[in-house]
ZANUTI-142697 format. One record per residue (C-alpha): x, y, z. Coordinates in steps of 0.02 Angstrom, whole numbers, padded with zeros to 5 digits, always signed. Each point is the difference from the previous one (the first is absolute). Layout:
XYZ...
//
This chain:
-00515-00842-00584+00009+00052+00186-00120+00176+00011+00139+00083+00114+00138-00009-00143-00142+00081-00124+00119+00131-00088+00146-00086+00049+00031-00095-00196+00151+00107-00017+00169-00016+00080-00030+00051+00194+00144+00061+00108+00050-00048+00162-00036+00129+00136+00119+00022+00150-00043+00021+00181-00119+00168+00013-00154-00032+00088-00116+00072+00109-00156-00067+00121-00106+00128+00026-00093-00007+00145-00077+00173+00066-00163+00081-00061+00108+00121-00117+00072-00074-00186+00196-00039-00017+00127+00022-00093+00063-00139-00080+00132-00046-00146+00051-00140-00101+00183+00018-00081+00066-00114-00126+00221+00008-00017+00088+00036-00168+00032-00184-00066+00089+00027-00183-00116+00067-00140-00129+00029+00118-00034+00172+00103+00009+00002+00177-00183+00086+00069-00083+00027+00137-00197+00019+00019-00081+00080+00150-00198+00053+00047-00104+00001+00136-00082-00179+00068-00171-00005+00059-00019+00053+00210+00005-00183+00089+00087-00084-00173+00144-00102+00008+00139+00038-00127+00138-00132-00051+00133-00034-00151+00109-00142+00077-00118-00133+00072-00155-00025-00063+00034+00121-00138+00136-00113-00060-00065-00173+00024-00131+00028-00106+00120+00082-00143-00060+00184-00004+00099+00157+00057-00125+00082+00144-00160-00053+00063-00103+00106+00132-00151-00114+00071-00111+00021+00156-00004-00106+00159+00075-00167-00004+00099-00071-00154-00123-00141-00090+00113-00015-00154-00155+00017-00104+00014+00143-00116-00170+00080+00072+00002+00190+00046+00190-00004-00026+00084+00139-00091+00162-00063-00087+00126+00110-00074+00100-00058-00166+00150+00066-00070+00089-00038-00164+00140+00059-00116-00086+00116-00138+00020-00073-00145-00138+00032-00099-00034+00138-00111-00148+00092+00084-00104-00024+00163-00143-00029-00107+00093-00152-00048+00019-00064+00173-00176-00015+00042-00042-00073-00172+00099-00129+00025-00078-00060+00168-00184+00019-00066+00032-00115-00128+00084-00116+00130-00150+00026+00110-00133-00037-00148+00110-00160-00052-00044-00071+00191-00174+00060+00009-00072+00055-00184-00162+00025+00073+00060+00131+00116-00046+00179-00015+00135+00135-00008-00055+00191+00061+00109+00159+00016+00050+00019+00193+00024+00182+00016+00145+00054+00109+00107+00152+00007+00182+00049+00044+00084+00169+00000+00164-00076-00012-00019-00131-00145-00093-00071-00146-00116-00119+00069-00120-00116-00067-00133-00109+00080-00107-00167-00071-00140-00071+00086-00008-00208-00030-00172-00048+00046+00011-00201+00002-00124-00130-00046+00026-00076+00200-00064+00154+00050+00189+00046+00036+00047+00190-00043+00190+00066-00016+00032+00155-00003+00184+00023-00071+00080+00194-00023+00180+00012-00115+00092+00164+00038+00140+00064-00095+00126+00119+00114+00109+00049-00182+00110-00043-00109+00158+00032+00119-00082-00117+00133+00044-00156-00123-00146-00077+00093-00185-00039+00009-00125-00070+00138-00167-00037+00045-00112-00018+00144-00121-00134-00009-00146-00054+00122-00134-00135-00011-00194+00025+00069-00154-00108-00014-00127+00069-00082-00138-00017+00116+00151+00051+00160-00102+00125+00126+00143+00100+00011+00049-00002-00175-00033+00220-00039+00097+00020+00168+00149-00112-00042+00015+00066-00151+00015+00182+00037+00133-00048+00097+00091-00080-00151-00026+00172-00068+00072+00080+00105+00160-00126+00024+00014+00048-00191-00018+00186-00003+00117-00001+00145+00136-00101-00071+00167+00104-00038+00144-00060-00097+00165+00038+00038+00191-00066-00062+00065-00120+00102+00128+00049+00164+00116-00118+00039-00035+00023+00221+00159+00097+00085+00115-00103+00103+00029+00037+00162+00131+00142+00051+00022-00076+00186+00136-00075+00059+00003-00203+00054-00096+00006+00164-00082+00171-00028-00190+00008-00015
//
């Protein structure tokens, strides 16, 4: 199991073209958005990437089978650092449920692993965080947020750090905060334009 689909058992939807590449000192805005496609609920999912992070849905993002992925300096393709966003139809009966699930896929691929509470908070939504402390010395730290019943959707955000990573408290405040940031909205299908042919 690749550690940058961790969370990602569950049906993922495709995101469209939303991205942003932060590069000032400041944190960006950024969104993911995911179009109606039959029995499943358009969405949209926006926060506020790291200063200096690079934000993407349509390249990497998508190679790799995940909806949103915001990662620091250049793109390695290993899942180190990198905070991946997963959305899925809800379908099961509680949030609760969710995470359940992928603990007990987690524990199937490492049963020696240990499994902690990763406290997280966000005014907007239910959201609840597990800490996956590996037997390679590999941690994930994987948060499932539900935005309600009406959304018709779920997602998490995901990141992989190594244990014994120098940076590892820093990094992961930042996750934090990519989490308590994150704001759900219904998707908006973008406005066509109102110009005439040759009008800019």
């Amino acid at each position: 199991m690749k550690r940058v689909l961790l969370g990602a058992l569950l049906l993922v939807v495709t995101a469209i073209t939303q991205a942003a590449v932060p590069t000032s000192s400041e944190p960006a805005r950024v969104e993911a958005s995911g179009k109606p496609d039959e029995a499943i609920p358009g969405w949209t999912i926006s926060t506020s990437a790291p200063a200096g992070w690079t934000a993407d849905c349509c390249t990497y993002a998508k190679a790799i089978g995940v909806d949103f992925v915001i990662y620091q300096g250049d793109w390695t393709g290993e899942p180190d650092r990198v905070m991946v966003l997963n959305v899925w139809p809800r379908k099961l009966p509680t949030l609760a449920a969710e995470w359940q699930v992928d603990q007990k896929h987690y524990l199937q691929h490492d049963p020696l692993a240990k499994v902690a509470p990763f406290p997280v908070s966000n005014r907007t939504m239910d959201c609840h965080g597990l800490l996956y402390q590996g037997t390679d010395h590999i941690d994930d730290a994987v948060v499932f947020c539900d935005p309600g019943k009406a959304a018709g959707i779920r997602f998490s955000w995901s990141m992989t750090v190594a244990a014994d990573d120098a940076q590892r408290q820093h990094v992961t405040e930042l996750f934090e905060q990519v989490i308590e940031k994150s704001v759900y909205a219904k998707y908006q299908q973008p406005s066509k334009p109102t110009g005439k042919p040759g009008q800019h």
